[in-house]
C-alpha positions in Angstrom: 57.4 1.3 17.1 58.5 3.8 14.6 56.9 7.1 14.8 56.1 8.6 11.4 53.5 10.2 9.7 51.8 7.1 8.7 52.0 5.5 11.8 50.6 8.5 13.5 47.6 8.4 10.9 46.9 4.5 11.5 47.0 5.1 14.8 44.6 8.0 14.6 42.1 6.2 12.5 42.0 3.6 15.1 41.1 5.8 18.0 38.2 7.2 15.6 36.6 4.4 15.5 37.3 3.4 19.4 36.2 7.0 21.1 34.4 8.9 17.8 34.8 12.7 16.7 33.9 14.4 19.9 36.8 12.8 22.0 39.4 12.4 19.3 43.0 14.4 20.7 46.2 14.2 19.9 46.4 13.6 23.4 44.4 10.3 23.2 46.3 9.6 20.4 49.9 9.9 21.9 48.7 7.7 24.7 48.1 4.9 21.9 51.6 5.5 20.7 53.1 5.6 24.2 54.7 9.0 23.5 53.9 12.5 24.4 51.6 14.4 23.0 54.2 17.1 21.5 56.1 14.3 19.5 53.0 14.4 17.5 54.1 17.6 16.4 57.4 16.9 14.4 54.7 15.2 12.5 51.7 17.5 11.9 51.0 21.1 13.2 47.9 20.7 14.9 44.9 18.2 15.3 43.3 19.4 11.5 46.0 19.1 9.8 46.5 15.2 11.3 42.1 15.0 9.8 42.9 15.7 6.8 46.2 13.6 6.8 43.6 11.0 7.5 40.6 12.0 5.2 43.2 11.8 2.3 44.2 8.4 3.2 40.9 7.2 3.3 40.1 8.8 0.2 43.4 7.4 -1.5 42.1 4.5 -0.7 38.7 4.3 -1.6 40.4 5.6 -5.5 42.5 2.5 -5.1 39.9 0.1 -4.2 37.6 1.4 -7.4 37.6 -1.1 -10.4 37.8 1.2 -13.1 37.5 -0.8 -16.2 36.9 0.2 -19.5 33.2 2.2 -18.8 33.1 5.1 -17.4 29.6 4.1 -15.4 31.3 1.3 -13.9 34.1 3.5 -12.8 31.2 5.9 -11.0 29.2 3.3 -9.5 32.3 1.3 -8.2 33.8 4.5 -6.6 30.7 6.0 -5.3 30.3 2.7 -3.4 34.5 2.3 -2.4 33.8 6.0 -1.1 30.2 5.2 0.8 32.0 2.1 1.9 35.4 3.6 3.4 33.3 6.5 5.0 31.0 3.7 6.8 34.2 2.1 7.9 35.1 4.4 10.6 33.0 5.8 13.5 31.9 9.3 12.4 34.0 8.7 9.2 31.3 10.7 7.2 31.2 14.1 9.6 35.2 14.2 10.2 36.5 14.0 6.4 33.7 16.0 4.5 35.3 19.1 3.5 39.1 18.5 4.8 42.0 19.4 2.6 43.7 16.7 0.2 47.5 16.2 1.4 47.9 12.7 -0.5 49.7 13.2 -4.2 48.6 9.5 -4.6 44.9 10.8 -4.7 45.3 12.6 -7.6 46.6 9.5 -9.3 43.1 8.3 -9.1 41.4 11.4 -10.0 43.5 11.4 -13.4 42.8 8.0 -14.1 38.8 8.6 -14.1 38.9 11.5 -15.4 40.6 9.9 -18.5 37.8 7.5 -18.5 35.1 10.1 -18.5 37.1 12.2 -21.6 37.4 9.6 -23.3 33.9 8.7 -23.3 33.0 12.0 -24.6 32.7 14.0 -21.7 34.3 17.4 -21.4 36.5 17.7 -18.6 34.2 20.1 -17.0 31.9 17.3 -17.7 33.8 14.9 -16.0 34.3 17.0 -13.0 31.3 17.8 -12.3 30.1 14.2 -12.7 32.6 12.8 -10.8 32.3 15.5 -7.6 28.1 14.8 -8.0 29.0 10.9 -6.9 31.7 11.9 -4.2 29.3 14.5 -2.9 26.6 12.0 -3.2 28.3 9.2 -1.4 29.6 11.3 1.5 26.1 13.3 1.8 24.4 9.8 2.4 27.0 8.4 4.5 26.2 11.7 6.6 23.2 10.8 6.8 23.4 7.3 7.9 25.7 7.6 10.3 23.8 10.5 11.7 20.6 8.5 12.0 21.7 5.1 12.7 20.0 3.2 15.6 17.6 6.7 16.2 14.0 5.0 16.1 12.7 8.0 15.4 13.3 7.6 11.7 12.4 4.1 10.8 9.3 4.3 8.0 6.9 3.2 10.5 7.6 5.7 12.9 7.5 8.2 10.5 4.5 7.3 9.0 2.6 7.1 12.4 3.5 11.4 11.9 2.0 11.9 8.8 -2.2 11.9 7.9 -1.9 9.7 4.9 -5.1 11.1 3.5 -4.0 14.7 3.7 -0.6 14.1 3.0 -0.3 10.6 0.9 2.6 10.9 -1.2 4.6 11.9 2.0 3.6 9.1 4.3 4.3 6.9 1.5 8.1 8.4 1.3 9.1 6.6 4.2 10.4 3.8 3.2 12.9 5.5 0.3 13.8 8.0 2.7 14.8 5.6 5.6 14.2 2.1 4.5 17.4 -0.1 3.4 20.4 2.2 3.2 22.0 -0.2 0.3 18.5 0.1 -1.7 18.4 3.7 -1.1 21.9 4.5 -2.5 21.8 2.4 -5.3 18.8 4.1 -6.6 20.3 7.8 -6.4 23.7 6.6 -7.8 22.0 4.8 -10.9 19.7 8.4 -11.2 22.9 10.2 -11.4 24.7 7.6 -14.2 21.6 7.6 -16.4 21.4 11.3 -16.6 24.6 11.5 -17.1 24.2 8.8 -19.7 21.4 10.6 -21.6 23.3 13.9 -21.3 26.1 12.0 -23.1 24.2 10.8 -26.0 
């Protein structure tokens, strides 16, 4: 197998989802390649620089898999959900690429494409920035989330209502269900919340 950055990242990814965050080395990772661990460094300098190699990929991708049509809320919505969707895809996928640094050109591609969408709707560019971060922020904050709660009993509605005196407190036991009830539900109310204001703001 040819070693190269790309095969490196695949490979990387792969392990992710095998062994998660905490156990992810670049020594684990050479042993999938069958090479030595410093032959990883011709490639990248040290095991951050390989994350965000791999969180840009991801990303890149997620851009790619968007349908952007002609409206610029069915550019949002799709990409909030590619993004959501690509994060849930790999063990930990949510903690390990929020905040890593962009190394893909190809992601920018993307980024220009929808931000054309949302100028040309009438949006200023700071507009379109900010409206476009508030879904990527959105979608990675709530795959965070997930991921970090996922299989805990501890927060299923019911559980979380037994906490809570519904006659002191009845607007709070009553969260439980849109605060861990279906995650698909869940997301697709805050992602329509953030279109329609930015709809109205628009108008």
């Amino acid at each position: 197998m040819a070693l190269d950055r790309d095969t490196v990242v695949r490979t990387a990814l792969r392990v992710l989802n095998e062994v998660g965050v905490d156990n992810l080395t670049l020594r684990r990772i050479a042993t999938e390649l069958n090479v030595q661990a410093p032959a990883l460094y011709w490639h990248f300098k040290n095991k951050q620089e390989l994350v965000d190699e791999m969180a840009s990929t991801v990303l890149a991708e997620a851009l790619g898999s968007a349908e952007y049509g002609q409206d610029w809320t069915d550019l949002l919505v799709n990409y909030g959900r590619a993004l959501r969707g690509a994060l849930l895809s790999h063990r930990d996928g949510a903690k390990v690429f929020s905040g890593t640094y962009l190394t893909r050109d190809d992601v920018y591609k993307g980024q220009d494409r929808a931000l054309r969408l949302l100028t040309d709707a009438g949006f200023s560019l700071a507009e379109g920035v900010a409206g476009l971060m508030t879904v990527h922020c959105y979608a990675t904050g709530h795959a965070v989330e997930e991921q970090a709660t996922a299989g805990d009993p501890r927060y299923r509605p019911q559980a979380r209502a037994e906490r809570i005196d519904a006659d002191e407190l009845p607007l709070a036991h009553a969260a439980g269900e849109g605060l861990f009830g279906d995650a698909d539900e869940r997301f697709e109310r805050g992602l329509r919340l953030i279109v329609n204001g930015m709809r109205k703001a628009n108008a």
